[in-house]
N, C-alpha and C positions, 0 to 999 in steps of 0.2 A: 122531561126532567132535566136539572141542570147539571153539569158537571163541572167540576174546577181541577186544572191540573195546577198545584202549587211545588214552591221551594220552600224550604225551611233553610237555618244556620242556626249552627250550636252555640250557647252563650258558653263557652269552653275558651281554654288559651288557646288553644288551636283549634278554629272552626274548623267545622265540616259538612257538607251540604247533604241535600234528602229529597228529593222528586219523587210526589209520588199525585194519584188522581182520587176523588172523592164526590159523591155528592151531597155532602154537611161539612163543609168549610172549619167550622167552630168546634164541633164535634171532632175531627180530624187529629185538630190541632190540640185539642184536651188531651185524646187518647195518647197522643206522641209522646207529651207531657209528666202523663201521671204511670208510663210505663206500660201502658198497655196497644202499646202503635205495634209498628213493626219492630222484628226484632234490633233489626240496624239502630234503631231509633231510642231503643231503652238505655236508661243509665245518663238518659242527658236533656236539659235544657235546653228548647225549639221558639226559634221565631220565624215567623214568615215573611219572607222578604220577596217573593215574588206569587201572582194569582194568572191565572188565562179562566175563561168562561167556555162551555163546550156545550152545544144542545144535546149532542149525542155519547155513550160511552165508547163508543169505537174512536170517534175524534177525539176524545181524552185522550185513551189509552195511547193513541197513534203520535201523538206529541210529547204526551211523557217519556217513552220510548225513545222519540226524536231529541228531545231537552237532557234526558239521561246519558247518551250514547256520545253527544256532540260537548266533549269538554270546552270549547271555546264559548261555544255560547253559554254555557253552565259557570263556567271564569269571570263572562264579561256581567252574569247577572248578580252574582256574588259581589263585583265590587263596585256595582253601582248601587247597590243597597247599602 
């Protein structure tokens, strides 16, 4: 099975980012959407601005982890998007 670790940013005056892993991409991103994601995630409009592909869920989870933790690389993917 595939896994995706993505980013989202909030269509908001002041974005705010969201990392999190999944294996339904589309799916993911509806849920975030229509209020039914995580809770961090309700009350707002999501885009995705960054994807990684993973065979495994441990290699997801292990990079989201990593992506989440490390604010610079979290900064630098935010504003090349």
């Amino acid at each position: 099975m595939i896994y995706y670790v993505y980013m989202l940013k909030s269509k908001s005056v002041k974005p705010v980012t969201y990392v999190g892993y999944t294996n339904n991409l589309k799916k993911r991103i509806s849920l975030h959407n229509t209020g039914k994601g995580a809770k961090f995630t309700r009350g707002r409009k999501w885009v995705l601005i960054y994807k990684e592909k993973f065979k495994s869920k441990k290699e997801a989870i292990s990079r989201e982890y990593y992506i989440k933790k490390n604010r610079t690389l979290r900064k630098k993917i935010r504003e090349n998007k």
